[in-house]
C-alpha positions as CSV (number, residue, x, y, z in Angstrom):
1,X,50.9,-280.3,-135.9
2,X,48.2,-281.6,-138.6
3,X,51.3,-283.1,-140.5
4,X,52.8,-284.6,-137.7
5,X,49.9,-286.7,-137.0
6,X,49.1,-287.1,-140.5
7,X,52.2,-289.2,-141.1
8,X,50.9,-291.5,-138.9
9,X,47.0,-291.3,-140.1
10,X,48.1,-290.7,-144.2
11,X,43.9,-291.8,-145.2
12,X,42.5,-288.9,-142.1
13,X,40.5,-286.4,-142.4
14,X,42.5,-284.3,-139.4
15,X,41.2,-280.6,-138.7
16,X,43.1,-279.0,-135.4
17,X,41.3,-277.7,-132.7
18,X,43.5,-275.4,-130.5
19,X,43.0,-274.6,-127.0
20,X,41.7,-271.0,-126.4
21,X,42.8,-268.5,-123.2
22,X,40.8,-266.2,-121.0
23,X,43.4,-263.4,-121.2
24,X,40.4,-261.4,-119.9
25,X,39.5,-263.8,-116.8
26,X,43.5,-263.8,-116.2
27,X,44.0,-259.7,-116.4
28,X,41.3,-259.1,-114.1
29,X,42.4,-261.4,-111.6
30,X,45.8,-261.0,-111.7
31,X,47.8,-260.1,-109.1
32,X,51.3,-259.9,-110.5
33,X,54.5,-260.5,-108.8
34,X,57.3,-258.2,-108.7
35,X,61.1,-259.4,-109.8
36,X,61.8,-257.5,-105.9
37,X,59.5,-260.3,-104.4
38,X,61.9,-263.0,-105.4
39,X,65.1,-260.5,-104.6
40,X,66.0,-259.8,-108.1
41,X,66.6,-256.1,-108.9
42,X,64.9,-254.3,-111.5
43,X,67.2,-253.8,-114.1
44,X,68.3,-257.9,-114.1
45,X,67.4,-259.8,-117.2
46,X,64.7,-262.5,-116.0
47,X,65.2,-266.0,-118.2
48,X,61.7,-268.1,-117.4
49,X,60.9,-271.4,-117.5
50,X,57.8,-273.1,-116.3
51,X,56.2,-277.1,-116.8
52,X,56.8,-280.6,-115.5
53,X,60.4,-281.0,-114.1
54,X,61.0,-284.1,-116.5
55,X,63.9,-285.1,-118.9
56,X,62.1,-284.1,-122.0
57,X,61.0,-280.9,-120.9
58,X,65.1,-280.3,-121.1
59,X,65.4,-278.3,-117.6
60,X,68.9,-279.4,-116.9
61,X,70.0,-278.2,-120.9
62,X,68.9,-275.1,-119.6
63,X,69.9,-274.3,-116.4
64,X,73.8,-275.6,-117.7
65,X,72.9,-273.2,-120.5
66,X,72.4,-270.1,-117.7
67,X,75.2,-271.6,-116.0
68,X,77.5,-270.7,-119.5
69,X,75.7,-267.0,-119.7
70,X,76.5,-266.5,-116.0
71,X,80.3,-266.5,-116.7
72,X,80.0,-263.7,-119.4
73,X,77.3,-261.9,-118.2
74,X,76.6,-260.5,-114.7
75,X,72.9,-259.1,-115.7
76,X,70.6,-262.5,-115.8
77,X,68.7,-264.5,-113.2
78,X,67.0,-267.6,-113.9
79,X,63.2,-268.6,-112.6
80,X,62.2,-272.1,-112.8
81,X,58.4,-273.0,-112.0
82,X,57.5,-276.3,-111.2
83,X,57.0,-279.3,-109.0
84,X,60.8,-280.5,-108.1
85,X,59.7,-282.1,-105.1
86,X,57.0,-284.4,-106.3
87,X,57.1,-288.1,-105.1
88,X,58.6,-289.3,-108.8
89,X,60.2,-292.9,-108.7
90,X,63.2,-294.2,-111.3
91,X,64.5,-291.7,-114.1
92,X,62.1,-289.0,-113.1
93,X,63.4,-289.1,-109.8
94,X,66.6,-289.0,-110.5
95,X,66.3,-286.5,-112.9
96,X,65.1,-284.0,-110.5
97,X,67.6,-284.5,-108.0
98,X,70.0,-283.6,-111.1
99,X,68.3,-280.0,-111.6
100,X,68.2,-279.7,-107.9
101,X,71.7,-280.4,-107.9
102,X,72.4,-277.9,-111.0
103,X,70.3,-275.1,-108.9
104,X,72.1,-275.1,-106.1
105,X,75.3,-274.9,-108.1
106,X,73.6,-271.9,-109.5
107,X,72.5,-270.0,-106.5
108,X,71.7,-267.1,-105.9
109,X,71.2,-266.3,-109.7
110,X,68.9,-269.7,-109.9
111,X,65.2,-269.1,-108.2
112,X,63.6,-272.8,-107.9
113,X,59.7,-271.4,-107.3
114,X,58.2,-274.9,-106.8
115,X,54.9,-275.6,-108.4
116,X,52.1,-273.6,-108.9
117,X,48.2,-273.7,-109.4
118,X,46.5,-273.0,-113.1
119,X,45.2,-269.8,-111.7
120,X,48.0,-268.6,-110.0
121,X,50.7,-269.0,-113.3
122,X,49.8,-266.1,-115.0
123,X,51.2,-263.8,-112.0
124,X,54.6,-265.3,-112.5
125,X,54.7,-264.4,-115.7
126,X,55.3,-260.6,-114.8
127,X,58.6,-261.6,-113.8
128,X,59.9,-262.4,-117.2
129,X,62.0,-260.6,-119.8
130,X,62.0,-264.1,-121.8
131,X,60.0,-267.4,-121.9
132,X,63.0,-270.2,-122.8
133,X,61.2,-273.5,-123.5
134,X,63.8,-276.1,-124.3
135,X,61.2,-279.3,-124.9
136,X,63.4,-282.3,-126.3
137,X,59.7,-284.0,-127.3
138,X,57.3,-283.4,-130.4
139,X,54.9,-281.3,-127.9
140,X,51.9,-280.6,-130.1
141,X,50.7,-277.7,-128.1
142,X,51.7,-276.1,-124.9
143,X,49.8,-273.6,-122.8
144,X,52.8,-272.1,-121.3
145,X,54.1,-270.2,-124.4
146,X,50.1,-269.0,-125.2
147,X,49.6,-267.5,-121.4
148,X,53.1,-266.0,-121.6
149,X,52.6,-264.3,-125.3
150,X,48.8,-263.4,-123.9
151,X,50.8,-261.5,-121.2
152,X,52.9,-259.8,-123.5
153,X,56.4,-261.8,-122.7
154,X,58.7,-262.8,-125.5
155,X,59.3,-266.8,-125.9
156,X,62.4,-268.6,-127.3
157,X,60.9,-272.0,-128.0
158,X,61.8,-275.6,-129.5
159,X,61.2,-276.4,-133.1
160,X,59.8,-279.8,-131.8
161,X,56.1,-280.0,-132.1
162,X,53.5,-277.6,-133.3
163,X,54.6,-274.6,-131.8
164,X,56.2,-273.5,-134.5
165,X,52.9,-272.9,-136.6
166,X,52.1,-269.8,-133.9
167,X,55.4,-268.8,-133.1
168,X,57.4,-267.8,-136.0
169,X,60.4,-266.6,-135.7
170,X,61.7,-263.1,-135.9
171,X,57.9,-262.4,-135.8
172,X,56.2,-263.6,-132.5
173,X,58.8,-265.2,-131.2
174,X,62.2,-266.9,-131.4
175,X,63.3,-270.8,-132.3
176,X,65.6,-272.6,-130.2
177,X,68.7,-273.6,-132.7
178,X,68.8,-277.7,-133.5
179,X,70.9,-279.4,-132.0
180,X,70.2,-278.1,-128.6
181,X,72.8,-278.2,-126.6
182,X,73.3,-275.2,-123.5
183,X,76.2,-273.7,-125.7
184,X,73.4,-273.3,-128.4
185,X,70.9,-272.3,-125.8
186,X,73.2,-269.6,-124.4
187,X,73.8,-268.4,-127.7
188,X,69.9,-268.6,-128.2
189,X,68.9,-266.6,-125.2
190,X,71.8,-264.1,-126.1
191,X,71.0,-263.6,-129.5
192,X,67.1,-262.9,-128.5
193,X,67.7,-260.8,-125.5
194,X,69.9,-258.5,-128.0
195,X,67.3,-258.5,-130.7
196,X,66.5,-254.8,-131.8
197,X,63.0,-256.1,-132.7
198,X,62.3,-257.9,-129.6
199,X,59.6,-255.2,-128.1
200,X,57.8,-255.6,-131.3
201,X,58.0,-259.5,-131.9
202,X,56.5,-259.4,-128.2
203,X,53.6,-257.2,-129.7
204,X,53.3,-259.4,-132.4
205,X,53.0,-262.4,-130.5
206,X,50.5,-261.0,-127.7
207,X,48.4,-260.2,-131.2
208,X,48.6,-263.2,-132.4
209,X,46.7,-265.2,-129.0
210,X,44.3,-262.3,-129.1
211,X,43.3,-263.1,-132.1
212,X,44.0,-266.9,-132.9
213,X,43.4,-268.0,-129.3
214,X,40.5,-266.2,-128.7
């Protein structure tokens, strides 16, 4: 993240300041949901997605990614959390009617939750056996893969951005494959869900908020 803004500031003096999580104030007020509450049974393989329904948050790359694991595997259901009915105008708009259109195509394997408060995120995150977040933008930091590591959920994340510096991978988490595409994705998802090490890169990762995020 420092050298990304660096190029731009070369004379800068740039120290990074990250954002820190409660994971106490979320654990004591959680109330987690169950994979039964959205009619997904137990031993199904819960891919998890939450943030803006916008092009570069790369929803539709992967819900057309699910859509290649769904005809190879019957053992996966996809949860997407956010806002796909907000008032947007132009390519925003139309953009969401495109991942509405995917969903439906996707159903009953394809759970559109909607948007959800700050407070009430952290529930959702029970649901998941992996945190996919396909960003198609430099993101310098994003609070969904911290709250999902805090609560002990593995995360498959763009190189774009600063993520990267927090989540390595093979060691608290797993990297999306450049160029994305949902063939890569699939493979991505795949090749993660199949890890051997995957209980303890979780671990590693839920360490690494505790003590870098504190």
């Amino acid at each position: 993240m420092k050298k990304h803004y660096q190029a731009y500031l070369p004379d800068a003096d740039i120290a990074i300041v990250p954002n820190g999580i409660d994971l106490e104030a979320y654990q004591k007020n959680a109330v987690p949901l169950q994979k039964s509450n959205l009619g997904i049974t137990p031993e199904k393989k819960t891919i998890f997605f939450a943030g803006l329904i916008s092009p570069d948050k790369g929803v539709t790359l992967l819900l057309q990614a699910f859509e290649q694991l769904l005809k190879e595997r019957n053992d996966i259901e996809l949860v997407v959390v956010g806002n796909y009915m907000s008032k947007s105008k132009g390519e925003k708009a139309t953009y969401q009617r495109e991942v509405l259109e995917l969903a439906e195509r996707l159903k009953p394997h394809c759970h559109m939750v909607g948007g959800v408060t700050p407070e009430e995120i952290y529930n959702y995150y029970w649901l998941a056996d992996l945190v996919v977040i396909p960003f198609q933008f430099q993101e310098p930091f994003c609070m969904v893969v911290i709250e999902a590591m805090g609560a002990g959920k593995p995360v498959l994340i763009s190189t774009r951005g600063g993520m990267t510096e927090f989540v390595k991978e093979g060691d608290t988490g797993f990297h999306l494959q450049e160029s994305m595409t949902p063939e890569t994705i699939a493979r991505d998802i795949n090749k993660a869900l199949a890890s051997p090490d995957l209980n303890d890169i979780t671990l590693h990762g839920q360490r690494c908020v505790e003590e870098k995020f504190p």
